[in-house]
C-alpha positions in Angstrom: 0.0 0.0 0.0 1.4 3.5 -1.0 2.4 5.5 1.6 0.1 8.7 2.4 1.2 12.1 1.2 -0.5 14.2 3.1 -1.2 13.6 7.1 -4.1 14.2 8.8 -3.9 15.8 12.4 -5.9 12.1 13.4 -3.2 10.2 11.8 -0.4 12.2 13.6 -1.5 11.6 16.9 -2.2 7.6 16.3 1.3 7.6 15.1 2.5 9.2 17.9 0.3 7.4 20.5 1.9 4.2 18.9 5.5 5.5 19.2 4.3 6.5 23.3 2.6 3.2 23.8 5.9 1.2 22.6 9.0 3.9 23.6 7.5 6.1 26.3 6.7 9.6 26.8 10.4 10.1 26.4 10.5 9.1 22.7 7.9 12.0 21.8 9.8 14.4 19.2 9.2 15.7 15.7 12.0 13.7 14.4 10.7 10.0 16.3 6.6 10.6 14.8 8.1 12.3 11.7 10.0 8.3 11.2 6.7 6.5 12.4 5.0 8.3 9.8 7.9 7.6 7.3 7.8 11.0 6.3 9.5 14.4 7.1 8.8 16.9 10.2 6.8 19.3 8.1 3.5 17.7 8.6 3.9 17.3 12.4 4.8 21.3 12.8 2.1 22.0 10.3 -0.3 20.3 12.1 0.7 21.2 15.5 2.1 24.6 17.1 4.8 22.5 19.6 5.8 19.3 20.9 3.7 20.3 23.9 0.4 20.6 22.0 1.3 17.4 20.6 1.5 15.8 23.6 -1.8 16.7 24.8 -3.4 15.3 22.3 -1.2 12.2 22.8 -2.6 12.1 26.2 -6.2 12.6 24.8 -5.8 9.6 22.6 -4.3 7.4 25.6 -7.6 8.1 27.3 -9.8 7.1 24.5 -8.0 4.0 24.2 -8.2 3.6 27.7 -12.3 3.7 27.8 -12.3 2.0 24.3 -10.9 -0.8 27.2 -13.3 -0.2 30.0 -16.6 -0.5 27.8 -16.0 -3.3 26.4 -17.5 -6.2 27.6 -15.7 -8.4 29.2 -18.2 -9.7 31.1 -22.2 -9.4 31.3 -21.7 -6.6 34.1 -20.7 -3.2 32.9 -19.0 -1.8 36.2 -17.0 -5.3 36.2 -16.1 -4.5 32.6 -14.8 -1.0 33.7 -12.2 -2.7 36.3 -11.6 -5.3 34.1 -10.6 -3.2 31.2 -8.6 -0.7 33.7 -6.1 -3.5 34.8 -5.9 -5.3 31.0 -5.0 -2.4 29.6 -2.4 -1.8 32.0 -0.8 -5.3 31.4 -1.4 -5.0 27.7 -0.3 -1.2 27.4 1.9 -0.3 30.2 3.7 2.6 28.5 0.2 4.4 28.3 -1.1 3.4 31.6 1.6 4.8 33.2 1.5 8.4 30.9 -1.9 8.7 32.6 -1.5 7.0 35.8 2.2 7.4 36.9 3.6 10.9 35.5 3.1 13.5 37.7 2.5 16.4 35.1 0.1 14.5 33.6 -1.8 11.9 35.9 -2.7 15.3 37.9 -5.1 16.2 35.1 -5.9 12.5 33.7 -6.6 11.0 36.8 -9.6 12.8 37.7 -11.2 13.1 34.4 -10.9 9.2 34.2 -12.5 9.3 37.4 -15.2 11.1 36.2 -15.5 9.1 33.0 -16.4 6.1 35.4 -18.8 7.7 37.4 -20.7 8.7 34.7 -20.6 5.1 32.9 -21.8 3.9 36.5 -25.5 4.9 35.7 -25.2 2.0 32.7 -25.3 -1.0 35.9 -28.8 -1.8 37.1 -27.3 -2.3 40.3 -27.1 1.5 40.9 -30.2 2.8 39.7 -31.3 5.4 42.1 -28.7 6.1 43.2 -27.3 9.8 43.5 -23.6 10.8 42.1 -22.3 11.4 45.7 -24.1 7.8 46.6 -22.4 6.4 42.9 -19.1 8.0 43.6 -18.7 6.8 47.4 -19.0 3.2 46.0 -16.8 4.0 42.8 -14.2 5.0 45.4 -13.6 2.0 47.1 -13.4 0.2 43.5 -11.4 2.8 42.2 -8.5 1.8 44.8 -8.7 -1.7 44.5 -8.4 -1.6 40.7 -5.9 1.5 40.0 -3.8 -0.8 42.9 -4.3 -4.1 40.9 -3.7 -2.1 37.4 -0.4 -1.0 39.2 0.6 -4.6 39.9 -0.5 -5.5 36.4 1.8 -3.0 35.1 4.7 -3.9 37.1 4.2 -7.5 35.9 3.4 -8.5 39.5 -0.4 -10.0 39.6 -0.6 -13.3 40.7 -2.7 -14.6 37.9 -2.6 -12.1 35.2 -4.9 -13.6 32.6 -7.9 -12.0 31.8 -10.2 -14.6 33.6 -7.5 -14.1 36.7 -8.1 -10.7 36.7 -12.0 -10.7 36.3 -12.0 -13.5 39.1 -10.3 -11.2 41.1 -12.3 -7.8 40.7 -15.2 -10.1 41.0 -14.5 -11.1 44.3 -13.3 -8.5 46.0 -15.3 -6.1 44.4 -18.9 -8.5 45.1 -17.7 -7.7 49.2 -17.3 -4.4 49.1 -20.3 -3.3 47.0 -22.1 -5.0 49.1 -20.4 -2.8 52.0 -21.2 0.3 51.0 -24.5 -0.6 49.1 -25.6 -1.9 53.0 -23.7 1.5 54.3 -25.8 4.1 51.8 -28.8 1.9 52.5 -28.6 2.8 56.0 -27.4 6.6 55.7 -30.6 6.7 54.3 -32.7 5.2 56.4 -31.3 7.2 59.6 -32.1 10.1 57.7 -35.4 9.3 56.6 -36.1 8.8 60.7 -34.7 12.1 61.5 -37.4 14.4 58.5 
């Protein structure tokens, strides 16, 4: 297949968040896309005003991919499916999941709007229905820890059984115990204050 001669701004960054997802955010230059692209630095500098701009967009991408991994089903339960495709993709892409996760000047802004990417996807599990965003987020935040710290291990090659039924089995499990926790907890927030009005 002929090689393109002109570049899109799309096709840019998915070279670039190739080049990041294999080298690192290190390897970002003109010069490193300009060679994924096989073709010269013009079409990144036309495309974008610096590096920096470039990145962002990089990071943008790595997020999309991200919750491109998160909806997918996995399983039959869509908040399973979010953990789930949380810790695969940081097995399967650890370069990225640590761009968003594990650099400072970036997981600063990344982290929370991933955050709030999962609340919102929360409404799609029956199992919440009715339940307010503070009520949503209070359970998302005991999940949250338990599978950014099983992403971590995935990333660092250090989960136990890293397969993807090993890691749904896991989720599963210790995710079953404390949604039931807090669903109990909420339940009875709620019922306190409905005896105090």
């Amino acid at each position: 297949m002929a090689r393109p001669t002109t570049f899109t701004r799309a096709m840019i960054v998915e070279a670039a968040t190739d080049l990041v997802a294999r080298e690192g955010i290190e390897s970002l230059t003109a010069r490193a896309v300009a060679a994924e692209l096989e073709a010269s630095t013009a079409p990144i500098y036309a495309s974008f005003a610096s590096i920096d701009e470039l990145r962002d967009a990089v990071v943008e991408r790595a997020r999309d991919r991200l919750r491109e991994h998160t909806r997918q089903p996995w399983t039959d339960r869509p908040f399973l499916n979010e953990g789930t495709g949380l810790v695969v993709f940081a097995r399967d892409r650890p370069r990225l999941f640590a761009l968003l996760f594990l650099t400072p000047a970036i997981a600063g802004a990344s982290v929370p709007k991933i955050y709030d990417d999962l609340v919102k996807d929360m409404k799609r599990d029956p199992r919440f229905e009715g339940f307010s965003p503070r009520e949503r987020a209070l359970v998302l935040d005991k999940l949250w820890f338990m599978s950014v710290g099983m992403a971590t291990l995935a990333h660092a090659g250090q989960l136990r059984d890293a397969t993807n039924h090993g890691i749904i089995t896991a989720l599963l499990e210790a995710g079953t115990v404390l949604i039931r926790q807090e669903v109990e907890r909420i339940t009875a927030e709620r019922r306190a204050r409905r005896a105090r009005d």
